[in-house]
KEDRENLO-840400 format. One record per residue (C-alpha): residue in one letter; x, y, z; chain; residue number from 1. Coordinates in pm, whole numbers, plus 50000, padded with zeros to 5 digits. Layout:
! residues N
{code = A	east = X	north = Y	up = Z	unit = A	pos = NUM} .
...
***
This chain:
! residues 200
{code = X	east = 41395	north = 36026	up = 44764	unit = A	pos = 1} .
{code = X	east = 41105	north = 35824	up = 44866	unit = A	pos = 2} .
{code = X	east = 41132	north = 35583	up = 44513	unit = A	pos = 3} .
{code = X	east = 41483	north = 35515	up = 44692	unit = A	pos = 4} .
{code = X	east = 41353	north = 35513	up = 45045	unit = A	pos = 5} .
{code = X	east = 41084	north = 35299	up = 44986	unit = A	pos = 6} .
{code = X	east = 41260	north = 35059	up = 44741	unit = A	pos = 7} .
{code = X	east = 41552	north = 34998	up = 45042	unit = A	pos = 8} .
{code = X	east = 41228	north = 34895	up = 45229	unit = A	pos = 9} .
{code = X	east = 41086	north = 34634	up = 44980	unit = A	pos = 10} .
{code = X	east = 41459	north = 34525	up = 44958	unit = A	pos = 11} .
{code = X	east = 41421	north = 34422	up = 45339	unit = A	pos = 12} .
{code = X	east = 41096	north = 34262	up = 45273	unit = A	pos = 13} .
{code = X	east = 40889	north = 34534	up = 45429	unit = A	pos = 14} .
{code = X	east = 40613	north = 34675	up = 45175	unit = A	pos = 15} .
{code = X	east = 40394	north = 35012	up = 45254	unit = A	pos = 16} .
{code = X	east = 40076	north = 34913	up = 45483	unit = A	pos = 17} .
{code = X	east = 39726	north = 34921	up = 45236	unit = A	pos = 18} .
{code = X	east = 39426	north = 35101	up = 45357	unit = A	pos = 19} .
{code = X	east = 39338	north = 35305	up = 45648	unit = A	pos = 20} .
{code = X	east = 39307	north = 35002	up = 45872	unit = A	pos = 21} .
{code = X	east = 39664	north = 34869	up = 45813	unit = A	pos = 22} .
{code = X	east = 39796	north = 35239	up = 45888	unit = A	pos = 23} .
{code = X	east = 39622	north = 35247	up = 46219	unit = A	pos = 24} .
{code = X	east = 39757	north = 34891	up = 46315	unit = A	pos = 25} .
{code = X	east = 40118	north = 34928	up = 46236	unit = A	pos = 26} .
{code = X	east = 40053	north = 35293	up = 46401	unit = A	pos = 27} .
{code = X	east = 39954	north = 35113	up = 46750	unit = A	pos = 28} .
{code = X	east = 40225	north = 34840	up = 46695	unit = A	pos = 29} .
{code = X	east = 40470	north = 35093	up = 46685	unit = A	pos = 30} .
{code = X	east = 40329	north = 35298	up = 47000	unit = A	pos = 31} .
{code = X	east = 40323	north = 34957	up = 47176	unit = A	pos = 32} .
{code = X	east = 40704	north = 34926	up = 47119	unit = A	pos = 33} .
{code = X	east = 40772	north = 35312	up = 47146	unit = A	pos = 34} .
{code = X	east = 40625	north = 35251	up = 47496	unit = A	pos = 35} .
{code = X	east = 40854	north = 34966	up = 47576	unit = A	pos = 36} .
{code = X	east = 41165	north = 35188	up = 47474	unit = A	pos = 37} .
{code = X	east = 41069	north = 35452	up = 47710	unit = A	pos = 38} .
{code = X	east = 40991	north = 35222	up = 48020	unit = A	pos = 39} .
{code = X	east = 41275	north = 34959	up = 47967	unit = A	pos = 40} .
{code = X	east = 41474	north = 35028	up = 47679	unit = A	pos = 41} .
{code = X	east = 41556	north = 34919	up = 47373	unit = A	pos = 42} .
{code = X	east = 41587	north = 34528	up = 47294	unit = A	pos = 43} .
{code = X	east = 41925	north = 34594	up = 47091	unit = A	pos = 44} .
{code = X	east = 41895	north = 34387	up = 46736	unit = A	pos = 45} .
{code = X	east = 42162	north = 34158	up = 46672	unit = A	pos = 46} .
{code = X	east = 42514	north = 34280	up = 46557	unit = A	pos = 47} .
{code = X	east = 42426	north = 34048	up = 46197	unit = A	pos = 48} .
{code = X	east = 42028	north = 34247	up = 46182	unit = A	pos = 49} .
{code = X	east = 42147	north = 34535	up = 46258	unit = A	pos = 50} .
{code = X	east = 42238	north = 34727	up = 45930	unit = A	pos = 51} .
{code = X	east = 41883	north = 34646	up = 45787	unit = A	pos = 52} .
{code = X	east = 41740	north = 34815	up = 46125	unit = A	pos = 53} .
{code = X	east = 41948	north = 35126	up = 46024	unit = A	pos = 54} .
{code = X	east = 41814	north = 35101	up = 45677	unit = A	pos = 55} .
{code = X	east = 41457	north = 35087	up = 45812	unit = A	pos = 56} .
{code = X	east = 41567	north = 35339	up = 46088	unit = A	pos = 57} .
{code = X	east = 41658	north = 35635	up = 45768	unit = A	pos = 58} .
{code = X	east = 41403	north = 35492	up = 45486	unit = A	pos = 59} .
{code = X	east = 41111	north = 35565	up = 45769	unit = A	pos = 60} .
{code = X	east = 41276	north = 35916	up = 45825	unit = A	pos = 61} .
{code = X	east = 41281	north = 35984	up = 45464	unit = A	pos = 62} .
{code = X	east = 40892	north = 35867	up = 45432	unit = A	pos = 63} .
{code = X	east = 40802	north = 36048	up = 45724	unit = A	pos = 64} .
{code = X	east = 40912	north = 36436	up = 45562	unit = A	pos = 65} .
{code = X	east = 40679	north = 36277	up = 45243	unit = A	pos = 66} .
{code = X	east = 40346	north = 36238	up = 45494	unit = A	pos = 67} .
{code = X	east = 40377	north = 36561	up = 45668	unit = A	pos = 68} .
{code = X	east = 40315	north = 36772	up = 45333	unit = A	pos = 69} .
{code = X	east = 40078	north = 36558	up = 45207	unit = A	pos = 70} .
{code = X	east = 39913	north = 36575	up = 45560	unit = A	pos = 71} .
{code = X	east = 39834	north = 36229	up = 45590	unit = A	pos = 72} .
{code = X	east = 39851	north = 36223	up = 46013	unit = A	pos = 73} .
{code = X	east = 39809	north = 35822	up = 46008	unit = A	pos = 74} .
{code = X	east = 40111	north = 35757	up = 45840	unit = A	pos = 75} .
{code = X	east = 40291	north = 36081	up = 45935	unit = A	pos = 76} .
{code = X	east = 40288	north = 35979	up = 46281	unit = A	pos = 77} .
{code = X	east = 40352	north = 35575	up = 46163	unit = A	pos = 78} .
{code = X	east = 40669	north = 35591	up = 45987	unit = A	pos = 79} .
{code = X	east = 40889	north = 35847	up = 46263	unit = A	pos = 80} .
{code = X	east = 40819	north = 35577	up = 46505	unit = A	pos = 81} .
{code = X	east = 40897	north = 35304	up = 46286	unit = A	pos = 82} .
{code = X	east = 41231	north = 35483	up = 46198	unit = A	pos = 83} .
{code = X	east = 41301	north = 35580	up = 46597	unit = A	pos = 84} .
{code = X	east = 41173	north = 35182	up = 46694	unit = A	pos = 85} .
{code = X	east = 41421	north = 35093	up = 46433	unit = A	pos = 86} .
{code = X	east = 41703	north = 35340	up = 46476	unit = A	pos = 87} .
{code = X	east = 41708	north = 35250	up = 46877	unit = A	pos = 88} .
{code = X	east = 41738	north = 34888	up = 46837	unit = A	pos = 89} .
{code = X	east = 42028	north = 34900	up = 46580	unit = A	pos = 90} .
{code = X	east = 42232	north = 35226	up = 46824	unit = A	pos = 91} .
{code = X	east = 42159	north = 35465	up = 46524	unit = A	pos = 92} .
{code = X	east = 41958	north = 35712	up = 46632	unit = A	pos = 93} .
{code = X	east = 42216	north = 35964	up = 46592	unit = A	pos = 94} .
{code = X	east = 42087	north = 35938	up = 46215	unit = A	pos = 95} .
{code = X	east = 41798	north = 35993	up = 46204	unit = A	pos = 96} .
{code = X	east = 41736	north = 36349	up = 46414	unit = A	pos = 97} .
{code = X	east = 41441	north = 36465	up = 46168	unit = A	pos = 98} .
{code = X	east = 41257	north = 36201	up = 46280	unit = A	pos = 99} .
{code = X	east = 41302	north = 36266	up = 46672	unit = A	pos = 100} .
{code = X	east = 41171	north = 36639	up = 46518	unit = A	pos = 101} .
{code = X	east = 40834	north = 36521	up = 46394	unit = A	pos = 102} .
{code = X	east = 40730	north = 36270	up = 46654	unit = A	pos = 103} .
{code = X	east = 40853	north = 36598	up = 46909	unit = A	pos = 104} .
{code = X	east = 40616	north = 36807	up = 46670	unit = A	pos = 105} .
{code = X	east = 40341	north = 36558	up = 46688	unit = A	pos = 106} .
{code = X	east = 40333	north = 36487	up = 47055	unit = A	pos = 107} .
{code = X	east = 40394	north = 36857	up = 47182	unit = A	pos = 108} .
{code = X	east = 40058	north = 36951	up = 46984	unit = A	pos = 109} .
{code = X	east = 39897	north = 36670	up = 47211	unit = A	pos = 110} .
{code = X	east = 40009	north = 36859	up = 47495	unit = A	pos = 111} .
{code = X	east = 40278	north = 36535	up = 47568	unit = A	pos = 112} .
{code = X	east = 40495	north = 36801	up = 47699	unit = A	pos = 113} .
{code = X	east = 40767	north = 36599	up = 47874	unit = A	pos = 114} .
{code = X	east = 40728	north = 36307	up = 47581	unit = A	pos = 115} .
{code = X	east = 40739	north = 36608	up = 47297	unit = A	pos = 116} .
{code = X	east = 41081	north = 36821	up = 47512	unit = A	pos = 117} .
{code = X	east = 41254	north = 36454	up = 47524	unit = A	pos = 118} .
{code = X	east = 41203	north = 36380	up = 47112	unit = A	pos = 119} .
{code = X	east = 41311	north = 36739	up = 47038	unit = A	pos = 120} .
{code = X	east = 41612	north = 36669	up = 47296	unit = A	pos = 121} .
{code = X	east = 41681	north = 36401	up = 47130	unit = A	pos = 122} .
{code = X	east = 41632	north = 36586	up = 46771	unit = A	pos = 123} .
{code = X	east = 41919	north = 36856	up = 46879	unit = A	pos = 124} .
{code = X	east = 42140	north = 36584	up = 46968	unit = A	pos = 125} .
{code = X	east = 42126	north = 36360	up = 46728	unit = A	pos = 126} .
{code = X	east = 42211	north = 36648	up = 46513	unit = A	pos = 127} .
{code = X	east = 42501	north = 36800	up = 46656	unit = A	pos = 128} .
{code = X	east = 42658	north = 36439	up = 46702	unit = A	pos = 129} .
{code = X	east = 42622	north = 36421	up = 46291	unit = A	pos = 130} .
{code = X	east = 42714	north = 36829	up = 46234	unit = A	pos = 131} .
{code = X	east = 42369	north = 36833	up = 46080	unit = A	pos = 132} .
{code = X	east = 42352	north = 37230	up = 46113	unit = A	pos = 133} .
{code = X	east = 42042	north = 37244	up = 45982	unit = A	pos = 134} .
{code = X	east = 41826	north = 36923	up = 46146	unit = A	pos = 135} .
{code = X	east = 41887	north = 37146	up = 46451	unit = A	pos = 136} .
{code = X	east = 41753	north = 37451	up = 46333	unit = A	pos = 137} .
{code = X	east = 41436	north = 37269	up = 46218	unit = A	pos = 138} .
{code = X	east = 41419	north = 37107	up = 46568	unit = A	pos = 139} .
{code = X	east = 41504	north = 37423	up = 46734	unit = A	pos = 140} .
{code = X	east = 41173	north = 37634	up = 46501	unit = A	pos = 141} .
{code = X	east = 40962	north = 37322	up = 46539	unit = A	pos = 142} .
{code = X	east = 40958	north = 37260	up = 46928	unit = A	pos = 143} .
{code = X	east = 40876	north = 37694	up = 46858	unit = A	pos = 144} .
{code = X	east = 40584	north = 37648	up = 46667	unit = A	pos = 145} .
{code = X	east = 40469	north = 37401	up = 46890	unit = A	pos = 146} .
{code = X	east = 40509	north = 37650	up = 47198	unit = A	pos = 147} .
{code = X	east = 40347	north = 37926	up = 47015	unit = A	pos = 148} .
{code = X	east = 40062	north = 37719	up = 46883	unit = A	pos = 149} .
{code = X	east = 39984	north = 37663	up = 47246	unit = A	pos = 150} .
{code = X	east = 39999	north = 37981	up = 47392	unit = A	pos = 151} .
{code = X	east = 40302	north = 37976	up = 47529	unit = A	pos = 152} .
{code = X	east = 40449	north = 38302	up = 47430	unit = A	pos = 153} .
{code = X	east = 40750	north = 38366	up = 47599	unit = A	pos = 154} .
{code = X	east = 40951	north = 38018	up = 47572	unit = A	pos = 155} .
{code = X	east = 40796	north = 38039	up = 47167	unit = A	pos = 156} .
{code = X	east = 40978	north = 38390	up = 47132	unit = A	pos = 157} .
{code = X	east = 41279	north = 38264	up = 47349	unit = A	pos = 158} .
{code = X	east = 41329	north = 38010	up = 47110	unit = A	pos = 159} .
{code = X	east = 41236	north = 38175	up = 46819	unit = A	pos = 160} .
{code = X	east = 41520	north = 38432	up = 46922	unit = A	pos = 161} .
{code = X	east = 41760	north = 38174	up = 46935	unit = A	pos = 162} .
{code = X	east = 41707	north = 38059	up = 46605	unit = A	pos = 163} .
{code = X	east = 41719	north = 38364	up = 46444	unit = A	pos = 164} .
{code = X	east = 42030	north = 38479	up = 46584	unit = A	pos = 165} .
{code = X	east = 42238	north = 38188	up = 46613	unit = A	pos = 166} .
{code = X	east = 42100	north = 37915	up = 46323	unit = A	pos = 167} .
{code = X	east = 42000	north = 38088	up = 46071	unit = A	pos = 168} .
{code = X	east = 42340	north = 38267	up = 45950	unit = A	pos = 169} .
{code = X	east = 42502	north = 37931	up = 46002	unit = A	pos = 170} .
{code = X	east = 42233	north = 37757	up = 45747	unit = A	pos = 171} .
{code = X	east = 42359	north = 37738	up = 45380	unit = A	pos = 172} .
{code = X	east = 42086	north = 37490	up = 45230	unit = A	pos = 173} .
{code = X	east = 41894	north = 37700	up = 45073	unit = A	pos = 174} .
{code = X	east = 41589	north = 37445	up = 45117	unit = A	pos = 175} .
{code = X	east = 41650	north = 37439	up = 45486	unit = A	pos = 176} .
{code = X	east = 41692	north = 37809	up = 45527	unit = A	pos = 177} .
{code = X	east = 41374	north = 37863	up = 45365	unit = A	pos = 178} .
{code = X	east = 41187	north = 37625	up = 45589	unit = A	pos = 179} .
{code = X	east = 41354	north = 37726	up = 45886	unit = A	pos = 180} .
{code = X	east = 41239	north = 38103	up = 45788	unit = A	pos = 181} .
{code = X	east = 40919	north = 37998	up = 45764	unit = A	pos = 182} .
{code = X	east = 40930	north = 37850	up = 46108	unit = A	pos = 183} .
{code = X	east = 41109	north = 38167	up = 46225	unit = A	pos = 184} .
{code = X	east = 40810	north = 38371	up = 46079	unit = A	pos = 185} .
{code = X	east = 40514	north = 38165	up = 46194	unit = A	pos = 186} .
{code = X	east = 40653	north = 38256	up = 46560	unit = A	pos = 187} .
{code = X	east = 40702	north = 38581	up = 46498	unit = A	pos = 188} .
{code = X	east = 40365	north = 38638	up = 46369	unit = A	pos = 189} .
{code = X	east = 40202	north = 38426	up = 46663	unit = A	pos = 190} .
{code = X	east = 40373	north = 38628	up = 46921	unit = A	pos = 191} .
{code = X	east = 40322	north = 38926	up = 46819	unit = A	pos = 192} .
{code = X	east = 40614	north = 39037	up = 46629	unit = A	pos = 193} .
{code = X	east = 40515	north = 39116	up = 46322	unit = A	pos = 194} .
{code = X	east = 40811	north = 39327	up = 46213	unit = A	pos = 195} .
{code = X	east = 41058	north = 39021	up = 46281	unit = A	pos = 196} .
{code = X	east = 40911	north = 38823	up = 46056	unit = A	pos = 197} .
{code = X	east = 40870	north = 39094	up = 45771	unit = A	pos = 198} .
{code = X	east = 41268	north = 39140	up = 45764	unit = A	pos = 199} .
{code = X	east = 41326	north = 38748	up = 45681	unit = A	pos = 200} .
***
């Protein structure tokens, strides 16, 4: 819950940025290092650091689900890279694949395409290293949505298609079914097939 997320924060000494201005800074700070991670690699923390980078690496991926419905894009991009930063320092990024989702989300809607197909990557696999049926799914419909909203019908639908016929019967959260439905149906609808997304 984000009381328990952001209480393992303050318990690390890390307290939520105030005002607009201290959003966008820790926003660039963490695209600086994001940068350096792609170009050289992670800096590994040390072995004795490292369990408080894992607790920063999940708390940011629990925060980050919080910003996207309350649509707040400075700290809804902020905290997934804070949690990925984190989680690729401390060699857990295999926990934290709904964070890999959003930033994919984020960055495929900039038309990042490469950037957005590695985080999603990333997502899937993170997922199916912790049997996290579900994270997939939601990486699987999101890197859909993000085709469709783009215009790119046929991969959107391929996709889509995928995720109807081999995620959802496998998905028994009833939470995560119902989001990955409405994934499901916002491609259907997009690309044209209406009657798909009637019968979820």
């Amino acid at each position: 819950s984000e009381v328990h997320a952001l209480g393992a924060l303050r318990s690390l000494g890390v307290r939520p940025p105030h005002g607009r201005g201290a959003w966008r800074a820790l926003l660039i700070g963490q695209i600086g290092t994001q940068l350096r991670h792609l170009l050289l690699g992670p800096h590994r923390t040390p072995r004795k650091d490292a369990r408080a980078e894992r607790i920063r690496a999940q708390a940011g991926s629990l925060l980050s689900q919080r910003y996207f419905y309350r649509e707040d894009l400075l700290a809804m991009a902020s905290r997934p890279l804070l949690s990925i930063n984190a989680a690729e320092r401390s060699g857990a990024a295999a926990q934290i694949p709904g964070s890999y989702t959003t930033m994919g989300g984020i960055v495929g809607l900039l038309r990042a395409g490469r950037v957005s197909a590695r985080y999603f990557a990333h997502a899937r696999q993170a997922a199916a290293r912790a049997h996290a049926v579900g994270e997939e799914a939601m990486a699987l419909g999101t890197e859909a949505v993000v085709h469709a909203s783009l215009g790119r019908w046929t991969r959107a639908r391929e996709l889509a298609t995928q995720l109807e016929t081999a995620w959802l019967p496998r998905l028994t959260d009833p939470m995560i079914r119902a989001h990955v439905v409405l994934l499901a149906c916002h491609v259907s609808y997009h690309t044209g097939h209406d009657d798909d997304a009637s019968r979820h």
